[in-house]
VMD Tcl script that draws the C-alpha trace (Angstrom):
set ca {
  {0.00 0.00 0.00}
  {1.49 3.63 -1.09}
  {1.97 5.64 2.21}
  {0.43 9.21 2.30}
  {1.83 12.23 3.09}
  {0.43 15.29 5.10}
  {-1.32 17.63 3.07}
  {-0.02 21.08 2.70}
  {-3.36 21.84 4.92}
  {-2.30 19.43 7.79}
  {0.80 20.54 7.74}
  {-0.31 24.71 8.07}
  {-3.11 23.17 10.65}
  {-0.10 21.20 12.76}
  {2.09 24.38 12.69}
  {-0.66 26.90 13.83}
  {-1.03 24.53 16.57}
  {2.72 24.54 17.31}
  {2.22 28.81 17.17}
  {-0.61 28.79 19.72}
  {1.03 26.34 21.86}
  {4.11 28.67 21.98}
  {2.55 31.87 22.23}
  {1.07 30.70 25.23}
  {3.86 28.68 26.71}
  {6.58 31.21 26.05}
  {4.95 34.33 28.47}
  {4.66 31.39 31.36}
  {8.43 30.23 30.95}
  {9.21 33.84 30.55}
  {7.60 35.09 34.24}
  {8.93 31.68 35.90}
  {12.56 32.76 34.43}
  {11.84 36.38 35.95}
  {10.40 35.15 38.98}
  {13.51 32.71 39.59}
  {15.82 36.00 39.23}
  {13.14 37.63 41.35}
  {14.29 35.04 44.19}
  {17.83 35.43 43.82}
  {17.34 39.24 44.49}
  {14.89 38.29 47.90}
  {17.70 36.46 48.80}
  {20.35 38.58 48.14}
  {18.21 41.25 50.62}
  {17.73 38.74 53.52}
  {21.30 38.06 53.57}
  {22.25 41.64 53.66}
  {19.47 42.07 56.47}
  {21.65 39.52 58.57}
  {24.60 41.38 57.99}
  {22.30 44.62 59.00}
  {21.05 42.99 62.09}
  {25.24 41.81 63.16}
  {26.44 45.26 61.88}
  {23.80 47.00 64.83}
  {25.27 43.92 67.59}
  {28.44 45.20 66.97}
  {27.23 49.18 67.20}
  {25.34 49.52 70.14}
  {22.34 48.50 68.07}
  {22.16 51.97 66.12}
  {22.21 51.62 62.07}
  {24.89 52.95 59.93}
  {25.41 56.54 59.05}
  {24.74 58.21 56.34}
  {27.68 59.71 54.63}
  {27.55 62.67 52.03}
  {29.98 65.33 51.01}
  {27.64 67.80 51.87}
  {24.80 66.83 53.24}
  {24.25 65.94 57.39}
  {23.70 62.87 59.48}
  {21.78 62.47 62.25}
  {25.27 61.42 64.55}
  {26.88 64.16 63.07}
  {24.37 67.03 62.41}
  {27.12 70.04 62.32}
  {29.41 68.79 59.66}
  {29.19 66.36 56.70}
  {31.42 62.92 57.19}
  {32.17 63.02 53.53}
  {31.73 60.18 50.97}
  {34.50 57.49 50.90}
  {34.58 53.96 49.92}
  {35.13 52.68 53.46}
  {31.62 54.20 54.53}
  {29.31 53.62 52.03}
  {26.44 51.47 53.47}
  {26.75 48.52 51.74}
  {30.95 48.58 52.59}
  {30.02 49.12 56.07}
  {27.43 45.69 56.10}
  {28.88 43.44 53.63}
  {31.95 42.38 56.16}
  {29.27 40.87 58.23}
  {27.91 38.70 55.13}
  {29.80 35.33 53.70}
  {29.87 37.10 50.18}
  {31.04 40.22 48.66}
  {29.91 42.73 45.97}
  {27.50 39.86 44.81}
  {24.63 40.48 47.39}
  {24.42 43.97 45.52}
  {23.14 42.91 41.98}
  {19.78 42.15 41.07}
  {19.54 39.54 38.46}
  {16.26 41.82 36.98}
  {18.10 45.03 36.84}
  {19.53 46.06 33.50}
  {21.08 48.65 34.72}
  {22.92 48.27 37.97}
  {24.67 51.77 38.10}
  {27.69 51.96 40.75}
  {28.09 54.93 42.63}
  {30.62 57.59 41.06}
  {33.39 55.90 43.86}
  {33.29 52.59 42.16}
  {32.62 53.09 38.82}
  {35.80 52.05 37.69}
  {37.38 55.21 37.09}
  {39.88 56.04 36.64}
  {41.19 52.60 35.09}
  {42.11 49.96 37.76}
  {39.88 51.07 40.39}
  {37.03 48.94 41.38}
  {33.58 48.85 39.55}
  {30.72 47.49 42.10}
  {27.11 47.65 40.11}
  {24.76 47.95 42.46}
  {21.02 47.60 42.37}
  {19.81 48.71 45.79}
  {19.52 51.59 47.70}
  {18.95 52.48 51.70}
  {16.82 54.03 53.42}
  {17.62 57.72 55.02}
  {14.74 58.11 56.81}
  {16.41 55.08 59.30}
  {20.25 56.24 59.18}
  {21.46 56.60 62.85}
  {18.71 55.23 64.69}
  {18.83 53.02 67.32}
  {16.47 50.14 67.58}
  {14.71 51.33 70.19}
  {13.86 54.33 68.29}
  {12.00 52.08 65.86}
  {8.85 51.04 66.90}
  {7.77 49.47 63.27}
  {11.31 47.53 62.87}
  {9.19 44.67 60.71}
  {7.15 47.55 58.61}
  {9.72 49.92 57.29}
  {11.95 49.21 54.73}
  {15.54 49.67 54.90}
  {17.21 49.04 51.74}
  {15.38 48.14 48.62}
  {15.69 48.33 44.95}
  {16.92 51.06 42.59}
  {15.83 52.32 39.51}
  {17.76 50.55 36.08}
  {17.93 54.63 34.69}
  {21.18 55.59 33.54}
  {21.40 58.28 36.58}
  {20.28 56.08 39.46}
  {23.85 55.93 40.98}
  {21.88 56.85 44.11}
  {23.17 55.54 47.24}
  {20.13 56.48 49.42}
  {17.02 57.29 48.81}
  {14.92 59.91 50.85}
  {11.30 59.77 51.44}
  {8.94 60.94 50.63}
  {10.63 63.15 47.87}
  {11.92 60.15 46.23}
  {8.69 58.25 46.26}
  {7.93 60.57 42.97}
  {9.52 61.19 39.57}
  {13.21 62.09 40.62}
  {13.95 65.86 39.18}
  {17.47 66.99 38.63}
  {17.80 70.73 37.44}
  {14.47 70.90 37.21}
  {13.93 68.61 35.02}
  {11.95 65.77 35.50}
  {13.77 62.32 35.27}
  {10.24 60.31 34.23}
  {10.43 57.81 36.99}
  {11.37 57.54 40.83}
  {14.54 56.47 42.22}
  {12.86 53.41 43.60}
  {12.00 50.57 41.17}
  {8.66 50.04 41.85}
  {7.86 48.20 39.11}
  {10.49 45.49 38.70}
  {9.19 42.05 40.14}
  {5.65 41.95 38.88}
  {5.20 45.66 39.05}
  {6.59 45.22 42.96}
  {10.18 46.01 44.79}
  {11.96 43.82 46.70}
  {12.72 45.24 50.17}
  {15.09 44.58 53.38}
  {13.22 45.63 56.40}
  {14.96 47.41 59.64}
  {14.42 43.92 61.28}
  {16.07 42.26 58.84}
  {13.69 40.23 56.92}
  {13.15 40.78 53.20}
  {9.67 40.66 51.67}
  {7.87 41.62 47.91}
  {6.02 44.77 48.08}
  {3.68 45.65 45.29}
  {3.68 49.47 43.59}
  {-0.03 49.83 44.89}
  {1.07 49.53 48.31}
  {4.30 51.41 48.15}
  {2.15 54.08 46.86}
  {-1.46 53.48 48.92}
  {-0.13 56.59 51.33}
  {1.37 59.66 49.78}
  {3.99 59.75 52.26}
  {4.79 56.08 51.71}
  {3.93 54.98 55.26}
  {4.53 52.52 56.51}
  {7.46 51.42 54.74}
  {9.09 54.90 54.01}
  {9.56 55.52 57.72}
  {8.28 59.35 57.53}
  {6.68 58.86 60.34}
  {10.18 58.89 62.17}
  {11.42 61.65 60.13}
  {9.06 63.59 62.17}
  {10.02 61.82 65.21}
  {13.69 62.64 64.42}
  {14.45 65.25 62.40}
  {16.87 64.51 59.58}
  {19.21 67.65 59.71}
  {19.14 69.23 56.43}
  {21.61 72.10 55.10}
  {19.89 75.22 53.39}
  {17.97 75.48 50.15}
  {17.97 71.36 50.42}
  {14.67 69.20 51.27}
  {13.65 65.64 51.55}
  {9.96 66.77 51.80}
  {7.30 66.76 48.74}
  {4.38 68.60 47.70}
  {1.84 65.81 48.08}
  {3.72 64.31 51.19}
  {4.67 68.20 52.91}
  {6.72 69.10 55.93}
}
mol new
graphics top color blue
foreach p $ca { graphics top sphere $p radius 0.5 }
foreach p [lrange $ca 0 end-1] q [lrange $ca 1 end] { graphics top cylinder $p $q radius 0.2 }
display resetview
């Protein structure tokens, strides 16, 4: 008996199948994949809250500084401590984690800008892409200043712009559309949309958790997790003609 072949119809029927199947298939292996690098960068955040929580043993339980060339710190209100290496955030916890520069990269974020003191300049000097940023409304305080320790988040995730070489960020100003010269930027320095339009976040008691954008945003100061709330409680001393305050989260 002469064996058939498919028809040029059963063969256009088979392969539309084969285009349905993988239109649908390909979206669902493409959030797994995203949510698999969305795990990596929880973990990544719990391990830096351990080294958070032993950095604060070691400190009297008070949180790290925050350093600036010209703006102040709550531990040092009449002078800035000046950026260096040594006391960026992350170089003051990451002795207390079992990794190094690592624990700083999210797998999601294209962009991973370093700060402009390790971005590899000039040649030979170390480049550390980073994809996280801490929280100033918590710098200096002591855990007994913070009431909320498992509601407001300490370090979480940076925006993948070109110009997010933030270190901190500051509520509630930086809940918004980041402006630089007056010019608006288009997004925040937070990257609120970057695990199914959610941040990862480290909290002040160390554990790390998925926050969605709605919720980030259900307050207009941010609260709970922006930590205004102690702003208030404990001023952040600012120099003149600079503000961490916003027009729909004011002073």
């Amino acid at each position: 008996m002469a064996r058939r072949g498919f028809t040029l119809i059963e063969l256009l029927v088979v392969i539309a199948i084969v285009a349905i199947l993988a239109a649908i298939l390909f979206p669902v292996f493409a959030r797994a994949k995203d949510a698999a690098k969305g795990t990596v960068c929880l973990s990544n955040l719990r391990q830096l809250g351990l080294g958070l929580t032993m950095y604060r043993e070691d400190h009297d339980g008070v949180c790290f500084f925050f350093a600036h060339d010209r703006d102040l710190s709550r531990s040092q209100p009449w002078a800035p401590f000046g950026a260096t290496r040594e006391n960026r955030w992350w170089n003051q916890i990451l002795p207390y984690t079992r990794t190094t520069g690592n624990l700083l990269v999210c797998p999601v974020d294209s962009g991973r800008a370093p700060h402009a003191l390790e971005d590899g300049r000039p040649e030979g000097e170390p480049r550390v892409p980073r994809s996280y940023v801490a929280n100033r409304a918590l710098e200096s305080l002591s855990e007994s200043q913070v009431e909320r320790a498992s509601e407001v988040a300490m370090v979480t995730e940076k925006s993948s712009a070109a110009w997010a070489d933030d270190s901190w960020y500051e509520p509630p100003k930086n809940l918004y559309n980041k402006v630089s010269g007056g010019v608006d930027l288009g997004e925040p320095v937070l990257a609120f949309g970057r695990h199914s339009d959610g941040a990862n976040a480290m909290f002040f008691d160390g554990h790390a958790a998925r926050i969605a954008r709605g919720r980030w945003l259900s307050d207009p100061c941010g609260e709970p997790m922006s930590g205004v709330e102690l702003i208030r409680l404990y001023p952040i001393p600012l120099v003149p003609g600079r503000t961490i305050w916003h027009e729909r989260c004011p002073q």
